[in-house]
N, C-alpha and C positions, 0 to 999 in steps of 0.2 A: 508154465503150468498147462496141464492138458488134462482128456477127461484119461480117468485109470487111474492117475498119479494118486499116491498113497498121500494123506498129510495131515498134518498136527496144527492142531489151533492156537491160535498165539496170543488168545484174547476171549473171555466170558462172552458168548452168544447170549445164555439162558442161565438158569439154575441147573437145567437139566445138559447142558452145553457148556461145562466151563474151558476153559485153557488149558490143554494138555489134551483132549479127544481128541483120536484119531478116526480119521473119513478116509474117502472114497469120492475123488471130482465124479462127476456123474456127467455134466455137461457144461458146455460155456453159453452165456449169451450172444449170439451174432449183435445184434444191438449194442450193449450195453458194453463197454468196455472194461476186464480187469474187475467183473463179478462171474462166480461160477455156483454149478449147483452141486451143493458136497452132501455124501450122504454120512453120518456120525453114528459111530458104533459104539455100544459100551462094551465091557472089557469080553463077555462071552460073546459077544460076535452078532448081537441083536442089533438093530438098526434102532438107534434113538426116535432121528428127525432127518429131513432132507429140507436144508435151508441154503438159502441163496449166501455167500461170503465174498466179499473184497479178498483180492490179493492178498496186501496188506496185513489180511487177519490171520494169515495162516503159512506152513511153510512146507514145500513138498519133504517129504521122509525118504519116499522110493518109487521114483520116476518109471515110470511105463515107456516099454518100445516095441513097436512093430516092424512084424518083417520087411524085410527092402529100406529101413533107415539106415542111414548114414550115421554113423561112431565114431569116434576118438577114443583113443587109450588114455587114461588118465596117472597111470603106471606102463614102468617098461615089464616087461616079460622075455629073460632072456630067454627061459626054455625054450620057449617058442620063436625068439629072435625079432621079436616085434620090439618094440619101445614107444614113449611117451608118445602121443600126440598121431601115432598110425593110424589109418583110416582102415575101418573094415565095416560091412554088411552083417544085420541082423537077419539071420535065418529065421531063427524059428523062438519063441518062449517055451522052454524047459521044465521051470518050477516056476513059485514067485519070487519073483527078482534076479533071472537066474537067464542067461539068453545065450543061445550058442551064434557065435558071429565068424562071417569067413573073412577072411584077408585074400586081396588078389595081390598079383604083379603087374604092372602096365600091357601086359599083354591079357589081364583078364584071365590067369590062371590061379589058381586058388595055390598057395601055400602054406595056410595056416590055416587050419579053424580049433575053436576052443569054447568052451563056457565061461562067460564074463557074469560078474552080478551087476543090475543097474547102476551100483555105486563107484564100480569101474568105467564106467564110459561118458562121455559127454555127448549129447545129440547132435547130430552136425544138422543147421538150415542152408540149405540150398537156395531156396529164392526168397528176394527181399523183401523185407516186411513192407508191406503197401501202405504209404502215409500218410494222412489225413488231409484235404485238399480246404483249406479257407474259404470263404463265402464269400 
């Protein structure tokens, strides 16, 4: 979970916040680990509240990407000649949920590019997550 990512609550905050509102991560704690700041919309698009949520309580819908990530395919594509688990670059956000991403070949030529939805791809991390050192 990252801030952008679209997501659904999995659990009554409020009366005014039950399970099933959809938000908007707004931001993460650097401190506090695995709480974010969601902002909860009701159905016209009004902003409820902006409250702090545990992981736990909620679950992303439709994951946000920026340009220069790293992608995997989550389906093959033959038109295109790509398949599962290809790696390609995020260009540019199109609509929402919607990203045009290039494919290279080992020499860094482009031969593919297309519009994938967020729900096509998996985020690729490159460097490891930094682990918590004992006292």
């Amino acid at each position: 979970m990252r801030p952008f990512d679209s997501v659904i609550l999995n659990e009554d905050l409020s009366d005014s916040i039950p399970a099933g509102t959809e938000g908007t991560i707004v931001d993460q704690y650097a401190h506090v680990a695995d709480v974010y700041i969601v902002e909860f919309f009701d159905r016209e698009g009004h902003t409820l509240d902006i409250v702090d949520v545990r992981t736990e309580q909620m679950t992303v819908t439709l994951p946000d990407f920026f340009a220069g990530e790293h992608i995997a395919l989550l389906a093959d594509f033959p038109n295109h000649k790509l398949l599962r688990g290809q790696v390609g670059v995020i260009k540019q956000r199109v609509g929402v949920g919607l990203y045009e991403v290039e494919f290279v070949d080992t020499y860094d030529k482009p031969y593919s590019r297309l519009t994938l939805h967020a729900q096509q791809m998996l985020l690729l991390h490159w460097q490891p997550v930094q682990s918590k050192q004992s006292a």
